[in-house]
DRENPA-3360 file (N, C-alpha, C; in nm, 2 decimals, always signed):
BEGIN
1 = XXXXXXXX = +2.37/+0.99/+0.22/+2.30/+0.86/+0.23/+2.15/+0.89/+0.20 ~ +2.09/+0.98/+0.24/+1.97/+1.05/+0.25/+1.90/+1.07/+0.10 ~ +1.99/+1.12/-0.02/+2.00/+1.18/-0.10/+2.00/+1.03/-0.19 ~ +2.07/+0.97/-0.11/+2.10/+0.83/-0.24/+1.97/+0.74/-0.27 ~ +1.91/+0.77/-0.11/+1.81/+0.67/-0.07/+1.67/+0.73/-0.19 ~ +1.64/+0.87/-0.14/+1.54/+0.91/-0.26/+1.56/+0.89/-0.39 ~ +1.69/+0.92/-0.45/+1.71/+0.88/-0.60/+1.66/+0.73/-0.60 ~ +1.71/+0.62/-0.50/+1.67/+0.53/-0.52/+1.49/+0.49/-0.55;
9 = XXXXXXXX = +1.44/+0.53/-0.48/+1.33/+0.53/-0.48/+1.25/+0.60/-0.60 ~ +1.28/+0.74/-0.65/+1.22/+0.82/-0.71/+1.28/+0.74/-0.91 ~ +1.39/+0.65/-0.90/+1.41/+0.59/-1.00/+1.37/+0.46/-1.00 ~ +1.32/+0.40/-0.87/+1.26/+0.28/-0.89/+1.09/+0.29/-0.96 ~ +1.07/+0.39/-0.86/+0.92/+0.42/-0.94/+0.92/+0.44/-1.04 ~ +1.03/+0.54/-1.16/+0.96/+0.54/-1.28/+1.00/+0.40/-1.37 ~ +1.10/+0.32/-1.33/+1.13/+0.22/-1.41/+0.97/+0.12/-1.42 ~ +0.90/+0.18/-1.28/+0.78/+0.07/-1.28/+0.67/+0.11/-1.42;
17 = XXXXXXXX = +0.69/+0.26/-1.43/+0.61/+0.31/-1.51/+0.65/+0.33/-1.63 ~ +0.78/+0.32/-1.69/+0.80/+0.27/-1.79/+0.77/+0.13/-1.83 ~ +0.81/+0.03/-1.74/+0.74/-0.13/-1.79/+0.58/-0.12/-1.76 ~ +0.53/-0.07/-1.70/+0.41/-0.01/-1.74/+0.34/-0.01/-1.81 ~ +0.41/+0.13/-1.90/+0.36/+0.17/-2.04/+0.39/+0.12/-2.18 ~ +0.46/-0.04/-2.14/+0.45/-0.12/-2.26/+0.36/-0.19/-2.28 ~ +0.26/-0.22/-2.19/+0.15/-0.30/-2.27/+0.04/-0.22/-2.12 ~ -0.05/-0.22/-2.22/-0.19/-0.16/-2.15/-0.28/-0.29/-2.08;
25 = XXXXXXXX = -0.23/-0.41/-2.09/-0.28/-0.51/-2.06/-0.26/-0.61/-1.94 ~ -0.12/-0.55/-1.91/-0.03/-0.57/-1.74/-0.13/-0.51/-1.64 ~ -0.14/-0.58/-1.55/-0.17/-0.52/-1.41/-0.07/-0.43/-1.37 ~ -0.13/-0.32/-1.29/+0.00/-0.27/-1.24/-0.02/-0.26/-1.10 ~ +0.03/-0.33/-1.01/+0.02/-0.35/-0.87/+0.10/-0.24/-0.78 ~ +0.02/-0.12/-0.76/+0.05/+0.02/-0.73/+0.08/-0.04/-0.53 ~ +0.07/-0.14/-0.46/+0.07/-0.12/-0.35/+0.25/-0.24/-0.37 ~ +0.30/-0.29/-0.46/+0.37/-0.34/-0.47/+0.54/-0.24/-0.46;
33 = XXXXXXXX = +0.64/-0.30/-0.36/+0.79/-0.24/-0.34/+0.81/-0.15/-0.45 ~ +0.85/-0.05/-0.39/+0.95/+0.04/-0.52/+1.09/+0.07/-0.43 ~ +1.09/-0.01/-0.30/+1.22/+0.03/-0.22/+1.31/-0.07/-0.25 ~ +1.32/-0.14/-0.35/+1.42/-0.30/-0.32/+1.61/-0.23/-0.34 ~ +1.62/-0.30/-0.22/+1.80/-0.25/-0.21/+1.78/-0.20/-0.08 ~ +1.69/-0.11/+0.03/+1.65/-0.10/+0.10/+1.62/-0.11/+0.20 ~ +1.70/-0.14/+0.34/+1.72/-0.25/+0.45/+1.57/-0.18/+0.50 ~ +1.45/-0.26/+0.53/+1.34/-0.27/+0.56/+1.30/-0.27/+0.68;
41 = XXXXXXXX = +1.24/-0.17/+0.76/+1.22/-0.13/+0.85/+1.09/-0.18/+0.97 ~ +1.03/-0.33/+0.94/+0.90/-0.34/+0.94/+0.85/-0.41/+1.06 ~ +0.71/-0.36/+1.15/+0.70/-0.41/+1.28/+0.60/-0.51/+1.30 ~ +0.62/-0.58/+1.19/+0.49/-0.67/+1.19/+0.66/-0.83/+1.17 ~ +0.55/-0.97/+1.29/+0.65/-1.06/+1.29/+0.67/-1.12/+1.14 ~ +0.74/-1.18/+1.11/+0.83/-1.27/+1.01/+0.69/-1.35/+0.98 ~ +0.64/-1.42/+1.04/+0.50/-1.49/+0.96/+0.42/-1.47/+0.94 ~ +0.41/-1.30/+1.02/+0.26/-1.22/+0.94/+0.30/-1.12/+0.81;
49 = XXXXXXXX = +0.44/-1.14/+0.81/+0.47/-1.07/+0.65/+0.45/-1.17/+0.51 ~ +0.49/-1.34/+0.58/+0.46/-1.44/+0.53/+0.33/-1.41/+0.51 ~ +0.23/-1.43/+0.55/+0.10/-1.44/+0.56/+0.01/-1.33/+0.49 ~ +0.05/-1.17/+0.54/+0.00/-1.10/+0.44/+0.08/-1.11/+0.30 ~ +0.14/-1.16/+0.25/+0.17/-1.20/+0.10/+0.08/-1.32/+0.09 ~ +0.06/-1.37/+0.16/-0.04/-1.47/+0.09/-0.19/-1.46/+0.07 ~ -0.16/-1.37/+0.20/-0.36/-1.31/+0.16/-0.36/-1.21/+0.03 ~ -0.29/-1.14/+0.00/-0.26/-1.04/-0.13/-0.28/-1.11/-0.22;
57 = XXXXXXXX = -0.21/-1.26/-0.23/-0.23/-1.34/-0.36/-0.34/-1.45/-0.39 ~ -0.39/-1.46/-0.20/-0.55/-1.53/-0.23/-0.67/-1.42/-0.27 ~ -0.62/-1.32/-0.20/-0.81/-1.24/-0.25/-0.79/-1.21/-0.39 ~ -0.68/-1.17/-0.45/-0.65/-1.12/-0.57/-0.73/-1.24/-0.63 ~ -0.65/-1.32/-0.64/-0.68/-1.48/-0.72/-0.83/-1.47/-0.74 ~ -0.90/-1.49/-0.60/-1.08/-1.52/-0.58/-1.16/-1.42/-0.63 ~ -1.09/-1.33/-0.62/-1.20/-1.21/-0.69/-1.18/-1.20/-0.84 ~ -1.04/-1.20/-0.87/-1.04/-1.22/-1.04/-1.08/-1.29/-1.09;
65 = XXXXXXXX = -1.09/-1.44/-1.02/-1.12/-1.53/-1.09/-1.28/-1.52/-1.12 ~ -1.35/-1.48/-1.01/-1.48/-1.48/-1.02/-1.54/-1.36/-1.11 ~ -1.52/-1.28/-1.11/-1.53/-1.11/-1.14/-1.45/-1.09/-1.26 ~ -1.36/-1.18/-1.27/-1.27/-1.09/-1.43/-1.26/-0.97/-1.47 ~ -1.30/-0.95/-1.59/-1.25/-0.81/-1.65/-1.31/-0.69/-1.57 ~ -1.46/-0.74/-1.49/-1.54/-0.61/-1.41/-1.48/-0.58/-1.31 ~ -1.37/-0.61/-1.28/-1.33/-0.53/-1.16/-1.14/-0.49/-1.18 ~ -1.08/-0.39/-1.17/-0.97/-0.36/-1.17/-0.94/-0.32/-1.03;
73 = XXXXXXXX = -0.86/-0.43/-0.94/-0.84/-0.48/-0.82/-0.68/-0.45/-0.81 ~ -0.67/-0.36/-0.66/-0.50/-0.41/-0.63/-0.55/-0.45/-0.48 ~ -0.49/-0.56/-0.42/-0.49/-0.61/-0.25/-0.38/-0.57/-0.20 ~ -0.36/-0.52/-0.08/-0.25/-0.47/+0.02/-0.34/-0.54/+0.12 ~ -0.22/-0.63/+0.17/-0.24/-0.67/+0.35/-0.15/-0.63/+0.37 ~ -0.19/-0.59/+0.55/-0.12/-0.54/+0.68/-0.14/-0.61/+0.74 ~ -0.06/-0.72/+0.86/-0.11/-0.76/+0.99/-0.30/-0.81/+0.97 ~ -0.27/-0.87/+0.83/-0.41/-0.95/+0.82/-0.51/-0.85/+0.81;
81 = XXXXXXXX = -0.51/-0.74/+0.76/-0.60/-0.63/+0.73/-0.59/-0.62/+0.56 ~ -0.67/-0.67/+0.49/-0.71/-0.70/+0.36/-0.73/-0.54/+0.30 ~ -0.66/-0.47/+0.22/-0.72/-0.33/+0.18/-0.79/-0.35/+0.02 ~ -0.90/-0.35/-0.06/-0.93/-0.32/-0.15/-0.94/-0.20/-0.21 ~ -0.89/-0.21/-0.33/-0.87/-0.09/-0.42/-0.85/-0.09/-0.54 ~ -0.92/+0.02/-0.62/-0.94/+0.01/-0.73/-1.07/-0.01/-0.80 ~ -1.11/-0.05/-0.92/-1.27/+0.02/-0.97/-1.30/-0.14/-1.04 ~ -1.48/-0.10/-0.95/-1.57/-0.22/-1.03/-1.71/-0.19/-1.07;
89 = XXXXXXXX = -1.79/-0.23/-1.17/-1.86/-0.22/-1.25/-2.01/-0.15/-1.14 ~ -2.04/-0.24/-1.06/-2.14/-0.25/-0.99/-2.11/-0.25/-0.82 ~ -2.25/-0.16/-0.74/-2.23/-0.19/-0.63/-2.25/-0.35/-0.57 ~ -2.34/-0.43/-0.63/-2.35/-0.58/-0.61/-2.19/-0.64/-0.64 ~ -2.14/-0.59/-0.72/-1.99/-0.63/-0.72/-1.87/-0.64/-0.66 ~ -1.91/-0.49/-0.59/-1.81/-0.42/-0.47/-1.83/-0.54/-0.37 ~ -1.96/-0.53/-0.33/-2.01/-0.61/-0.23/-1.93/-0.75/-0.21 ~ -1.97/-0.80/-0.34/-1.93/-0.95/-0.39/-1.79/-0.99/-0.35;
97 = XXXXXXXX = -1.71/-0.87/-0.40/-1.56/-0.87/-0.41/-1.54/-0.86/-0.21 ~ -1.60/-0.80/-0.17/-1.55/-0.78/-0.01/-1.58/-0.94/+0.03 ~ -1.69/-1.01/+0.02/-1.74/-1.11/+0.07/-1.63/-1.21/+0.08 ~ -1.56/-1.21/-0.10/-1.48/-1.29/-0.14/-1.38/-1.29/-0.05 ~ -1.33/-1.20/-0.02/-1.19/-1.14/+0.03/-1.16/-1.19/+0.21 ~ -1.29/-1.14/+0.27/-1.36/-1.22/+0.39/-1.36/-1.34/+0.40 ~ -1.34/-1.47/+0.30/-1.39/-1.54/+0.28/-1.23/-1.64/+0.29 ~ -1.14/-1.57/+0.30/-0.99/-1.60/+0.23/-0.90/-1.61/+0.40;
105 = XXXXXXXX = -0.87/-1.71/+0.40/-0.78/-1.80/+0.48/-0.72/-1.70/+0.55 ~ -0.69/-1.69/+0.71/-0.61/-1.57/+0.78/-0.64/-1.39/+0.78 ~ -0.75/-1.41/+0.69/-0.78/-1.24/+0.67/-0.88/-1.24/+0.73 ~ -0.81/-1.08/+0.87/-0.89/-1.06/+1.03/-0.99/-0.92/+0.98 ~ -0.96/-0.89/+0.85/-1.07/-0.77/+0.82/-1.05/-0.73/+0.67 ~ -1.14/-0.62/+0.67/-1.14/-0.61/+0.51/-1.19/-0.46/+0.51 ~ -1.11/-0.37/+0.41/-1.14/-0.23/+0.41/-1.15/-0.23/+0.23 ~ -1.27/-0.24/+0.22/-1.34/-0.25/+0.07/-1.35/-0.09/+0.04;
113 = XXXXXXXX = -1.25/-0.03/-0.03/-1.27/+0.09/-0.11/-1.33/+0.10/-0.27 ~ -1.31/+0.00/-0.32/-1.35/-0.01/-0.49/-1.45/+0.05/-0.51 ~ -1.42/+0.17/-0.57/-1.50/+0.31/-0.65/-1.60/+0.24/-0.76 ~ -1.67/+0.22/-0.80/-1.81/+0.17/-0.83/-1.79/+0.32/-0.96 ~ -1.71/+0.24/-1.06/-1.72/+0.38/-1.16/-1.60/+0.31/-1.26 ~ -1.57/+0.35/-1.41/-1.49/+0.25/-1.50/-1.33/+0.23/-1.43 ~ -1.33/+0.17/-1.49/-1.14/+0.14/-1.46/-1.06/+0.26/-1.48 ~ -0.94/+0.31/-1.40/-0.87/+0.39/-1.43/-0.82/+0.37/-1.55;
121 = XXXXXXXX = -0.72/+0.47/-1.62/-0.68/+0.44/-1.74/-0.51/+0.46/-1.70 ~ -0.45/+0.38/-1.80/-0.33/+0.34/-1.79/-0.21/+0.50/-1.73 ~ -0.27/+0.58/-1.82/-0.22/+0.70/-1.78/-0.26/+0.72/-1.65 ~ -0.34/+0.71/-1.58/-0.36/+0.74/-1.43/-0.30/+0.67/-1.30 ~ -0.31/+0.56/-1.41/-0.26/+0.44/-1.29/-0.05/+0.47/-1.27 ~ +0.02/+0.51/-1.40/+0.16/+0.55/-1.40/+0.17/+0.69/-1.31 ~ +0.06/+0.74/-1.26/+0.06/+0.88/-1.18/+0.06/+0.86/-1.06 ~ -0.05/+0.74/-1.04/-0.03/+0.69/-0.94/+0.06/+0.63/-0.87;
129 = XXXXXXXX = +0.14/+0.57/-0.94/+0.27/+0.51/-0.89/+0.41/+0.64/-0.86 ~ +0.40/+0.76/-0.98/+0.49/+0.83/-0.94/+0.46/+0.90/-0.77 ~ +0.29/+0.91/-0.74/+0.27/+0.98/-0.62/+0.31/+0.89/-0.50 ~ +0.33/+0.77/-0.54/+0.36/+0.65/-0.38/+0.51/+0.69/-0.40 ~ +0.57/+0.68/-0.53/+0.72/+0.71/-0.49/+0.75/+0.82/-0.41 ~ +0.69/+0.93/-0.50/+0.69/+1.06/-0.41/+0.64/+1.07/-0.25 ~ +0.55/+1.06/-0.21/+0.55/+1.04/-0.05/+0.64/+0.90/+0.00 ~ +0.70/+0.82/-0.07/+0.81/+0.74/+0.01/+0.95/+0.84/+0.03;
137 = XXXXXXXX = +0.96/+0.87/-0.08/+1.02/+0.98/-0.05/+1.04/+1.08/+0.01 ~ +0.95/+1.17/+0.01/+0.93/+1.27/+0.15/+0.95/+1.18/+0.26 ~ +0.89/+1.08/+0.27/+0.93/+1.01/+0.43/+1.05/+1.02/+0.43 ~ +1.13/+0.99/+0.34/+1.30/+0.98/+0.45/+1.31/+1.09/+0.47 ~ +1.29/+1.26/+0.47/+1.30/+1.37/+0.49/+1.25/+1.35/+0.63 ~ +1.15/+1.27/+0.70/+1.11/+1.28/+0.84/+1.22/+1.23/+0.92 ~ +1.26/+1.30/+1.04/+1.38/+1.22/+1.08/+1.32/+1.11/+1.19 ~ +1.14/+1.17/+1.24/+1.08/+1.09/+1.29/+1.02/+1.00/+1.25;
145 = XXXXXXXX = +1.01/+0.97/+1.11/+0.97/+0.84/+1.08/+1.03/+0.74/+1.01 ~ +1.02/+0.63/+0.99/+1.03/+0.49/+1.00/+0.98/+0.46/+0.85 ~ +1.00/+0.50/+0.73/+1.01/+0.44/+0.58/+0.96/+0.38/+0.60 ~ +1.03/+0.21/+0.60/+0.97/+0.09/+0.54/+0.86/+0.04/+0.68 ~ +0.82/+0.11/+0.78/+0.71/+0.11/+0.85/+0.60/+0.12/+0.81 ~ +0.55/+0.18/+0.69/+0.40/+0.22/+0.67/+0.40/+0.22/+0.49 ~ +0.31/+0.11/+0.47/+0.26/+0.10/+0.34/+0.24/+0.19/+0.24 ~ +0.24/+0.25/+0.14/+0.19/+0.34/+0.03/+0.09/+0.25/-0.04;
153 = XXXXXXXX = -0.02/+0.33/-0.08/-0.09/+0.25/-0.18/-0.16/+0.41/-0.23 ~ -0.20/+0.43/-0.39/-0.23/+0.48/-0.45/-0.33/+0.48/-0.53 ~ -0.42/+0.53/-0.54/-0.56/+0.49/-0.66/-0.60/+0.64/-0.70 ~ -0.58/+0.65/-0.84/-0.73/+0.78/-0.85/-0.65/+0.94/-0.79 ~ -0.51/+0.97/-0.76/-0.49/+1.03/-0.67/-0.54/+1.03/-0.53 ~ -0.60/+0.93/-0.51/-0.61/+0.86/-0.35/-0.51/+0.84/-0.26 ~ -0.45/+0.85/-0.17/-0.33/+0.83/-0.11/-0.36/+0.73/+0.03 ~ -0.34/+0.58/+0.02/-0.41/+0.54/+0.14/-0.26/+0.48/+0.23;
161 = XXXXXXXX = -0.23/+0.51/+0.35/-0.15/+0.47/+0.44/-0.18/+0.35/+0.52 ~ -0.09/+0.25/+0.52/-0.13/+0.14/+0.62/+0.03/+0.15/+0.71 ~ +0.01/+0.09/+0.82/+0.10/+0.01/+0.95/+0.07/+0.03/+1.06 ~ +0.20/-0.02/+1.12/+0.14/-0.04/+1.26/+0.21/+0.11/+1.33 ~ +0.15/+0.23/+1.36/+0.21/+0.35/+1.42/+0.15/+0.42/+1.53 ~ +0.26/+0.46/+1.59/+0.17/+0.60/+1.71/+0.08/+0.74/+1.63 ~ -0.01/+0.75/+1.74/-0.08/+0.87/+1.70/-0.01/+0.98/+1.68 ~ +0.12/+1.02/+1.72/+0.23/+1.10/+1.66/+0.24/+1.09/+1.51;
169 = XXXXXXXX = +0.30/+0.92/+1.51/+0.34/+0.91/+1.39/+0.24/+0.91/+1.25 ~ +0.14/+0.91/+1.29/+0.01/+0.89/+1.21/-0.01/+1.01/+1.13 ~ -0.03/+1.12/+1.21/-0.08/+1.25/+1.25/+0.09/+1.30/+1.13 ~ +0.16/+1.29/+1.12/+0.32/+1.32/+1.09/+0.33/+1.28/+0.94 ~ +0.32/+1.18/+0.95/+0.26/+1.08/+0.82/+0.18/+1.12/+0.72 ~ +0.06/+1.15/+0.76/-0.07/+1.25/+0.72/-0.01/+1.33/+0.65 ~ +0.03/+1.45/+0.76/+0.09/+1.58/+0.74/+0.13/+1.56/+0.59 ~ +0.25/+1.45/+0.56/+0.37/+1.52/+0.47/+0.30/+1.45/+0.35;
177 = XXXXXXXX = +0.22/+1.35/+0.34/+0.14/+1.34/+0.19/+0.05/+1.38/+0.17 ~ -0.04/+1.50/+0.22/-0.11/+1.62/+0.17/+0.02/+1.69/+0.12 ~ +0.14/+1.71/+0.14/+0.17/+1.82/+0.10/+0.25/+1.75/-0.03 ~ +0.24/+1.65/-0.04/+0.28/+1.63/-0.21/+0.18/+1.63/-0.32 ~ +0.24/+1.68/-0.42/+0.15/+1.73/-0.54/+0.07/+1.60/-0.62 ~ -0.03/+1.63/-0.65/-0.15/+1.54/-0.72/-0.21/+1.42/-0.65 ~ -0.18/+1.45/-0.46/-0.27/+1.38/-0.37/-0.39/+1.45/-0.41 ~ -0.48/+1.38/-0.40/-0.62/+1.46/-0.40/-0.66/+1.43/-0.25;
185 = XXXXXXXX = -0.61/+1.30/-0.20/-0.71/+1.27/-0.05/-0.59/+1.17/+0.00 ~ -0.58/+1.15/+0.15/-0.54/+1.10/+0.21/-0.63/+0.97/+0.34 ~ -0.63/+0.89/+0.27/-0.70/+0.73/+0.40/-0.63/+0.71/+0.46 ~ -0.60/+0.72/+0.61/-0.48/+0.64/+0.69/-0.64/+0.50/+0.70 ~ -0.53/+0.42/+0.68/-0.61/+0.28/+0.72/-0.44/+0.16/+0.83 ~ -0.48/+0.28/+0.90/-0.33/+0.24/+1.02/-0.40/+0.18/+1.15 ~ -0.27/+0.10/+1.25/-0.30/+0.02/+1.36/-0.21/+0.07/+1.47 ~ -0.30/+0.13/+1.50/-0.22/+0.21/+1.63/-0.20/+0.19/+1.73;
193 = XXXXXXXX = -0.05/+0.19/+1.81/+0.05/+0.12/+1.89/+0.06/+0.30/+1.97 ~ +0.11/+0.21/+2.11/+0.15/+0.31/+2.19/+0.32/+0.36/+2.18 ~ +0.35/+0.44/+2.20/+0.51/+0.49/+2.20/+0.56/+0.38/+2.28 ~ +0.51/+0.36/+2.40/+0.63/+0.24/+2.48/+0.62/+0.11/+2.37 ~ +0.51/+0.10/+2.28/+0.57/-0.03/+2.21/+0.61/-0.01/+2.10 ~ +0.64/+0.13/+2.03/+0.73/+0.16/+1.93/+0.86/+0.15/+2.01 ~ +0.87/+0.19/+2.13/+1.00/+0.18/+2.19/+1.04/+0.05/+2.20 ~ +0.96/-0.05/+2.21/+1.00/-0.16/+2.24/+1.04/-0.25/+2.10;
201 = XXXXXXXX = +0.98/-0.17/+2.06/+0.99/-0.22/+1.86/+1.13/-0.17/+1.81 ~ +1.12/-0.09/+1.89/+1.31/+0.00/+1.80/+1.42/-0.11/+1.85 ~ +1.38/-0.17/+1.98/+1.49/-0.18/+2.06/+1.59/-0.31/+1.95 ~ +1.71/-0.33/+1.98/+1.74/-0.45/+1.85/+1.75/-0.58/+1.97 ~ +1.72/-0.67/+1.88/+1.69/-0.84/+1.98/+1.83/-0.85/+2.04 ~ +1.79/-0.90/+2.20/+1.91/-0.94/+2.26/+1.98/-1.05/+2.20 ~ +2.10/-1.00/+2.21/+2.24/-1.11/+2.15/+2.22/-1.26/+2.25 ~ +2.25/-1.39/+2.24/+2.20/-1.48/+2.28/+2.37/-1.49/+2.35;
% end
C-alpha cells in the first residue's frame, strides 16, 4: 500500500509538470494537491479548510489584480495563516502585496516571503513541483507522520512546511526534507499543538 501510495504521488507530480510545460503562460500553483485519490489526513475544522481556500483565492485575486505581471505570486492558507511566495519586482511591491493580503476577509496573519528578484523560470518552477512531490513522498516513509497533515510548498528550491504539529513532529518533518535532493532551505511556517491534542486529534468522532 505504501509503495502504491508514492507512485501515486511521484506520478501525480510529474503529470503537473508536463501540463506545465505546455504553455509558459499558465500559472503553476506549486502549493496546490498532488495527492488526489488520497484519503486526507487533516487537523484543521471543515470551515477553516472552507475558508483557507477562500483566502488563497482572495489574496491571489487582490494582488494580481493590482500588481499584474510584477509579481509572480503562489498563496497557501493554513488555519487563516496567508503564506506568500514567489518573486516581485520591487521592495515597495513586496510590501504592497502583504498589505493587500492583510487586507482580505478572515486572514489572521501573513508570512510575506516574495524574493524581491525576477520571476523564476518555467524550468525552475517544474523542479519545484517535482521537490514537493518528492518530500510528500518521503513522508509516507515516516511511520510517525501524518501525510496529508502538513502542507508542501516550494519556491527557488525553497522548501516551506505549514500545519498544525508537535514539536516532535516538526523537528521529524524538518529532518527528512533536508535530506531530499535539490532542497536548498527549509521554512517550517507550522502551528504547534501539544501531543495530548494530537492525541485527541487521532482519536475518530464518537458514533452517535
Amino acid at each position: 500500500m505504501k509503495r502504491n501510495l508514492q507512485s501515486l504521488v511521484l506520478t501525480s507530480t510529474l503529470a503537473v509538470v508536463a501540463l506545465s510545460s505546455l504553455s509558459a503562460c499558465a500559472p503553476l500553483l506549486v502549493g496546490s494537491a498532488v495527492m488526489t485519490g488520497v484519503v486526507a489526513t487533516d487537523r484543521r475544522t471543515t470551515g477553516s479548510q472552507v475558508e483557507d481556500e477562500g483566502i488563497e483565492i482572495k489574496v491571489g485575486s487582490a494582488i494580481r489584480n493590482e500588481l499584474g505581471d510584477s509579481v509572480h505570486l503562489n498563496v497557501t492558507s493554513y488555519n487563516k495563516q496567508a503564506l506568500l511566495t514567489g518573486e516581485v519586482r520591487t521592495q515597495a511591491l513586496k510590501e504592497r502585496a502583504e498589505k493587500l493580503a492583510q487586507s482580505q476577509e478572515n486572514v489572521r496573519s501573513v508570512v510575506n516571503d516574495l524574493a524581491v528578484t525576477l520571476p523564476s523560470s518555467l524550468t525552475q518552477r517544474s523542479k519545484d513541483t517535482v521537490i514537493t512531490g518528492q518530500v510528500k513522498a518521503a513522508f509516507l516513509d515516516a511511520k510517525d507522520l501524518q501525510v496529508n497533515s502538513i502542507k508542501v510548498v516550494t519556491e527557488r528550491g525553497i522548501v516551506y512546511l505549514m500545519g498544525r504539529v508537535t514539536a516532535r513532529e516538526a523537528k521529524r518533518a524538518t529532518d527528512i526534507t533536508r535530506g531530499v535532493g535539490g532542497v536548498a532551505k527549509v521554512v517550517r511556517v507550522f502551528e504547534e499543538i501539544s501531543e495530548a491534542e494530537l492525541q485527541r486529534l487521532s482519536q475518530p468522532p464518537l458514533s452517535k
